[in-house]
N, C-alpha and C positions, 0 to 999 in steps of 0.2 A: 397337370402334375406339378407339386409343390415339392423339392429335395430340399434338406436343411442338408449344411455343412458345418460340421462342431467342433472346434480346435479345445483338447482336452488339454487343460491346463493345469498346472502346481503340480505336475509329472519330475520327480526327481532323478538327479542324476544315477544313470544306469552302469553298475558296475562288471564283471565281467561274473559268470554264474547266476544272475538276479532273472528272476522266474517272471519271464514280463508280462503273463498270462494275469499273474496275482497281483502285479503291479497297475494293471491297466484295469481292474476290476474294483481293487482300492480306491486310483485315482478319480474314478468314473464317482464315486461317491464321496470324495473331496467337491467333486463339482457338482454333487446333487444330479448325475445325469445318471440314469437306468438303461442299464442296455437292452433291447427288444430285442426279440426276432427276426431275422433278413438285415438288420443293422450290417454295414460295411465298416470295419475297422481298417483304417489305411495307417501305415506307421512306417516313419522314416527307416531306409538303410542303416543309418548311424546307431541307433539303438539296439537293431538286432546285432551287429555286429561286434558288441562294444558288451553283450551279455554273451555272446557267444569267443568273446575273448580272442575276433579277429584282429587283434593289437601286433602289432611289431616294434619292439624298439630299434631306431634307425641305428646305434651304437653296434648293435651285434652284426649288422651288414659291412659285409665286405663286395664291392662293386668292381666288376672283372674290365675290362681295356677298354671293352664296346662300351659300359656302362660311362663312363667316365668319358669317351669318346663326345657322345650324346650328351652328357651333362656339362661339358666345355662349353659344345654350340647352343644348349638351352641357356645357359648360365642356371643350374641346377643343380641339387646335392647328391652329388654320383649314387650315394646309400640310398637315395630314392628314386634314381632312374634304374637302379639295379631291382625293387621291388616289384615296378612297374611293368619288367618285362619278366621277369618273373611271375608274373600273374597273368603273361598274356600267354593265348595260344599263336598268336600273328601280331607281327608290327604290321600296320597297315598305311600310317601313312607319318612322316617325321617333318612339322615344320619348326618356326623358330622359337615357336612358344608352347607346343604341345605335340603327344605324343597318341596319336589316334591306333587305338590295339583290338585285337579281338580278345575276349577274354577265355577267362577256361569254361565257365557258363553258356558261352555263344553272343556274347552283346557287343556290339561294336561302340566304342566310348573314349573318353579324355583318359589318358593315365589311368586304365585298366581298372576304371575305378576308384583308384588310391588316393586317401586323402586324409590333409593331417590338420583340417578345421575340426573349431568344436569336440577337441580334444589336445590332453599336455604336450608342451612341448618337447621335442625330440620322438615322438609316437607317432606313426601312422594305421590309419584306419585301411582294413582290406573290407572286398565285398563278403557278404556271407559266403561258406561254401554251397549251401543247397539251400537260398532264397525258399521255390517251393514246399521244402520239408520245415523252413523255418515257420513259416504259414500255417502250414497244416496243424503242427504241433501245438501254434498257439488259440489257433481254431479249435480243435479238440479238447483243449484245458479247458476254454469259456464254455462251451459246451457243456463238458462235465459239471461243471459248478454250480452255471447258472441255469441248464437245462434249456437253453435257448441255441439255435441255429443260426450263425452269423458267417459273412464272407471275409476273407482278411486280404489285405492285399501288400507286398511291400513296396517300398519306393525309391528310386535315384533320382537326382538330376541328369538331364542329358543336354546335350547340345543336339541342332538338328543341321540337315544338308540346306543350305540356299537361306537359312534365318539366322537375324541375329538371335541372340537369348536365349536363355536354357527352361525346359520346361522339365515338373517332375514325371518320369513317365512307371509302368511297373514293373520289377525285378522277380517277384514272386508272387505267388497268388496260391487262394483254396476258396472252394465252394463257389464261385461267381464265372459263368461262362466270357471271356476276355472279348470277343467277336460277335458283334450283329450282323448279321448277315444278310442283305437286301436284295442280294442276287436272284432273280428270276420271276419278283413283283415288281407290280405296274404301279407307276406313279398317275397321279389325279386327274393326266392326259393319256392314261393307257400305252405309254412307252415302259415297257421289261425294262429294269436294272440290269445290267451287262459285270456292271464290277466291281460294285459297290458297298463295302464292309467296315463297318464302325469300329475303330477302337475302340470299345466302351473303357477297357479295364486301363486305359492311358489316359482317356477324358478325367475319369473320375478320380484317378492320382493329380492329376495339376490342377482338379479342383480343391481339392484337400489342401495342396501347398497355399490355397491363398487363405486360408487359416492360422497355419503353421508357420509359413514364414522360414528365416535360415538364421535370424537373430533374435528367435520369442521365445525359443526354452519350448515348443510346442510343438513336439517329436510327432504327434499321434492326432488324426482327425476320426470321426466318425459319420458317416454319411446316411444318410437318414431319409427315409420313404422311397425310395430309385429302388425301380419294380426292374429285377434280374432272373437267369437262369440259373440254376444252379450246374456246378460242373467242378473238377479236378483235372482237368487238363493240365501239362505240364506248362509254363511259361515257354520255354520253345516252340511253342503252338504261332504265338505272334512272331516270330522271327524268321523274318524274308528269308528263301533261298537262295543261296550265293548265284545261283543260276537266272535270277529276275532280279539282283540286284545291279539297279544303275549307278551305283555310286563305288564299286568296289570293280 
């Protein structure tokens, strides 16, 4: 199996309202690239967010005792330790440089998401509200257009337990089954797999970021020939139960 990964390029800046369905069908013939059938569109957090006008200006924030509490011992801007937990449903863990939350979506992550790279100053970026519905919709648009069947996937940065470094993992998804599932086939010595289940739809977001990058202007990858399932499963599907998590 040969997979290409295509960092879609000359993608301009995304305003808040801008229909990124038509945007990414545009740009796709700025690059002379046609989009197929079973094509995977992976596209950063930041872009959908930032068309769906999850913007805040940090001016209109006012940060209550705790906020300010927290942003003393961070050395941080209380207006954005106050967004932070505002967007979370659980602080989970509080050290000297970061604020580990659960969010309202279910993801356990830095600052709830919140982030105010790659955008003006005094603004910060939120996560989408409904990742999966963001997906779908722009799944649906290409579809209609172009009459082809594609998987969308969105993306964040995360940090992981026990590693340095962040990898991009998925936030939202449509059309692509997230999980391989190896459970109860025998490997080429005839030992049954006991536990064994591929991220696929995580593999193929940090494949994409090594396209894309967080300083190329190259919001949007496309993945190309990687033979999938189809599915609409909700992105909560990949999220541990608090009850077999070892790290909470």
């Amino acid at each position: 199996m040969r997979i290409e990964v295509i960092g879609l390029e000359k993608f301009p800046e995304i305003k808040s309202g801008d229909k990124l369905s038509k945007i990414i069908i545009e740009t796709c013939k700025k690059n002379s690239i046609q989009l197929r059938n079973n094509d995977i569109i992976v596209i950063s957090q930041k872009i959908i967010s930032k068309s769906e006008n999850q913007i805040i200006n940090i001016s209109t924030i006012k940060p209550t005792s705790y906020a300010k509490k927290i942003a003393l011992r961070l050395k941080k801007d209380p207006r954005v330790i106050e967004v932070i937990l505002s967007e979370s449903e659980e602080v989970i863990r509080i050290s000297d440089s970061v604020i580990i939350t659960k969010t309202k979506h279910g993801f356990i992550c830095a600052n709830s998401g919140v982030d105010n790279s790659n955008i003006s100053e005094g603004l910060i970026l939120l996560l989408p509200k409904d990742p999966d519905k963001s997906a779908l919709e722009i799944r649906n648009e290409i579809k209609k257009e172009l009459t082809i069947d594609i998987a969308v996937i969105i993306t964040d940065s995360f940090g992981r337990p026990w590693r340095n470094g962040q990898v991009d993992i998925a936030i939202g998804t449509s059309g692509i089954e997230m999980i391989k599932d190896y459970r109860g086939l025998e490997d080429k010595y005839g030992n049954k797999l006991q536990a064994t289940e591929i991220a696929i739809i995580d593999e193929l977001s940090a494949a994409a970021e090594l396209v894309k990058g967080k300083t190329d202007q190259i919001p949007i990858a496309i993945i190309r020939n990687y033979i999938y399932k189809k599915n609409d499963k909700p992105i909560k599907q990949i999220i541990r139960d608090k009850n077999t998590d070892l790290f909470l």
